[in-house]
N, C-alpha and C positions, 0 to 999 in steps of 0.2 A: 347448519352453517359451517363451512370448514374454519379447522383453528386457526389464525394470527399469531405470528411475535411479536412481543412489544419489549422496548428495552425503557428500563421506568429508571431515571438516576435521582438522587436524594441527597440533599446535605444534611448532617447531623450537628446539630445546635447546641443537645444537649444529651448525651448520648447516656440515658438511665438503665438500669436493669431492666431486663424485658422487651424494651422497645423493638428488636426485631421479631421476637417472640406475636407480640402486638401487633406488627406490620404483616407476619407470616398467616395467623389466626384471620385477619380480616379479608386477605387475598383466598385465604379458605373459604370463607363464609360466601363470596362473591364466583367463588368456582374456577379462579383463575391460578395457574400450577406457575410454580418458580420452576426454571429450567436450568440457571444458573446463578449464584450471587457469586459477589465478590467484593474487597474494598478498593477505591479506585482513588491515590493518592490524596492520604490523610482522612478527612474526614468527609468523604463521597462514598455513597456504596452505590453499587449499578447491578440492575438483576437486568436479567431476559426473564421475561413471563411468555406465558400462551394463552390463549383463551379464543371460545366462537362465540363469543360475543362484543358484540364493539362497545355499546354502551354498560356492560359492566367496567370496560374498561375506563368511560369517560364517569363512571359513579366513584370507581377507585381513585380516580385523581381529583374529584369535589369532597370524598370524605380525606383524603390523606393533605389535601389543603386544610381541614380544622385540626390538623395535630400542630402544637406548638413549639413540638421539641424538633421538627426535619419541615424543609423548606425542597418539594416535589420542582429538580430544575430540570427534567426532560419526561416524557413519558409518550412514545411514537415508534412507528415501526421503526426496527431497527435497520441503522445502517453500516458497512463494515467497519468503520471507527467505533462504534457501540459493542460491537461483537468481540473485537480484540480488548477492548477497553478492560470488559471483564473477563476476560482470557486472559491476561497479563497483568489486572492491576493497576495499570498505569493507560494515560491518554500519548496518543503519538501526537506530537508536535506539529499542529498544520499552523500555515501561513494564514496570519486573518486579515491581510489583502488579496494575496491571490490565490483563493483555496482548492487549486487544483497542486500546490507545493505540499510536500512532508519531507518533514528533518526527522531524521535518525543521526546518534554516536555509534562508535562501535562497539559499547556495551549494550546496544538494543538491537542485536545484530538477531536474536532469534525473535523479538517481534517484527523488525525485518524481514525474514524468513517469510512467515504466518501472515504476514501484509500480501508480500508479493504472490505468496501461495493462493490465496484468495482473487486477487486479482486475476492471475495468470486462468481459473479455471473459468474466468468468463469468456463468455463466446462472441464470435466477430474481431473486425477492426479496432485496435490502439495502438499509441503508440506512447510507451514511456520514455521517459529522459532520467539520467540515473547521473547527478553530480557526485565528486571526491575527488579526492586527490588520490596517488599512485599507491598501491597495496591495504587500501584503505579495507576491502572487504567486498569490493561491486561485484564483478563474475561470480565471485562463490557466491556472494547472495541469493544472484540469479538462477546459478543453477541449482540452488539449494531451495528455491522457491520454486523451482521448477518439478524438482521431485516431490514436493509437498502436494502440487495440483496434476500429479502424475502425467505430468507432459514432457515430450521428447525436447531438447534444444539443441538448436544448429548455429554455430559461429560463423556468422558473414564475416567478419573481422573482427579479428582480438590478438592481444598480447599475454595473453595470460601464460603461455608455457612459453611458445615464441611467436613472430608477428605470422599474424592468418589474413592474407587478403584474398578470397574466394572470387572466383570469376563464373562459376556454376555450381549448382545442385544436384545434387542424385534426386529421383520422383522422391523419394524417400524423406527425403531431407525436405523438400520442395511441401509439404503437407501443411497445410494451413492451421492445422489445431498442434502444430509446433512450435515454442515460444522461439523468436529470430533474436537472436544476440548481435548486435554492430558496435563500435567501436566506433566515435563522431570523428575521432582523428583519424585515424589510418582510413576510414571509407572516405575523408574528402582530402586531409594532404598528402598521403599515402595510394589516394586511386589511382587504377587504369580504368580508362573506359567499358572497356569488360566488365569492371566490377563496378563501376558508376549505372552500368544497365541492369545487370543484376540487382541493384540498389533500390533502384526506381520501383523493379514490376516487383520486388518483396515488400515495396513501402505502398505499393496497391496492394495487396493480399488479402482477403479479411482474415487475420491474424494477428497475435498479437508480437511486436515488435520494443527490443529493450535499447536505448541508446544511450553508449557513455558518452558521458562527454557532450549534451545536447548542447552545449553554447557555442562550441567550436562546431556542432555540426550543423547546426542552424546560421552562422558565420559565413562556410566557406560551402554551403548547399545551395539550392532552389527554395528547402523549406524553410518555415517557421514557425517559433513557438504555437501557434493558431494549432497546429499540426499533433501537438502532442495531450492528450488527454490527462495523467499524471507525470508532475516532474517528484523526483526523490531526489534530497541531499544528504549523504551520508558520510559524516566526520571523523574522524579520531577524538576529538574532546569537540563541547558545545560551539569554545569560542573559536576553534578552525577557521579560518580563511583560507577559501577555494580557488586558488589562484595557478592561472592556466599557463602565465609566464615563464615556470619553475617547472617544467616539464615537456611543454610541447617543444622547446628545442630538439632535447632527441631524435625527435620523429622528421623533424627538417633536414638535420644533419648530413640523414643519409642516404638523402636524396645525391 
């Protein structure tokens, strides 16, 4: 049987000498290898295991349920929240209404990174929505995410050195396993139709597409939220308020 990962999370109760000593010993005994641990804010530790066998793995969570001292709160294939979790330590902030949302500040700018990195190497159609305010860290992210999933990026529109409204591609550019950078403002208050065409047939693509600014661009577009597979908020501090008022004038202005 080919091996599985599993990512097994645990809270510790009462955290004695040995006890991981005792958790590592019984995952031996069962034949299933630790691939990573780590502590995951405070008193949570999260490993990745492997193992080809499935019901070793469902014996390892009926015996680690009779331990008294850790309380077994996940134990399932892993999914990319699981992987970073223990890569970092820490859980990234999703929305538990609408869990296609994660918040980032700008001191989790490199689990940011290692997020979007991840993301970006899957294959096909999506499309993200990337909120912040001005300088906050979104471009670099992106393209910082971008060289983690060793993929080329091309700016339909950006402001990041000065404004980019692109009305065509080079083939080059044009290449689907390219991550697309847009800009929600300058592609809808900022458009010429050139670049509203261009717009359309890269948001058919199957590839994957990064959009700042999704609520102005869902606003003054065709689409909608329905549209976007992940949204990201990324702050300056927790309490930030993302407010569009405080900036989109510029872009008006110079009309």
């Amino acid at each position: 049987m080919e091996s599985k990962q599993w990512y097994m999370e645990y809270k510790i109760h009462k955290n004695r000498p040995g006890l991981l000593g005792d958790i590592a010993s019984m995952l031996g005994m069962l034949e299933v290898n630790i691939l990573t641990i780590n502590g995951v804010e405070g008193k949570t530790r999260g490993m990745l295991l492997e193992s080809d066998d499935d019901e070793k793995i469902r014996l390892l969570g009926e015996m680690l349920g009779k331990v008294n001292s850790i309380t077994v709160s996940a134990l399932r294939q892993p999914k990319l929240v699981d992987i970073l979790a223990v890569r970092h330590g820490r859980y990234i902030d999703r929305d538990s209404d609408d869990r296609k949302t994660f918040r980032f500040t700008r001191d989790e700018l490199g689990l940011l990174v290692d997020f979007l990195g991840e993301v970006f190497k899957r294959e096909g159609n999506q499309v993200i929505g990337l909120r912040g305010m001005p300088r906050v860290g979104k471009t670099e992210s992106i393209i910082a995410g971008s060289v983690c999933a060793m993929k080329r990026w091309t700016f339909v529109s950006s402001t990041l050195l000065r404004q980019t409204i692109r009305s065509q591609l080079s083939e080059d550019e044009l290449n689907p396993n390219n991550v697309f950078i847009i800009d929600g403002i300058v592609s809808t208050i900022r458009s010429s139709e050139r670049h509203y065409n261009l717009l359309q047939d890269i948001m058919t693509m199957p590839s994957t597409k990064v959009i700042e600014h999704p609520d102005i661009f869902v606003q003054e577009s065709e689409y909608d939220f329905n549209d976007f597979d992940i949204i990201i908020e990324l702050r300056n501090n927790p309490n930030e308020e993302i407010i569009y008022d405080t900036f989109t004038a510029s872009y008006t202005d110079e009309l």
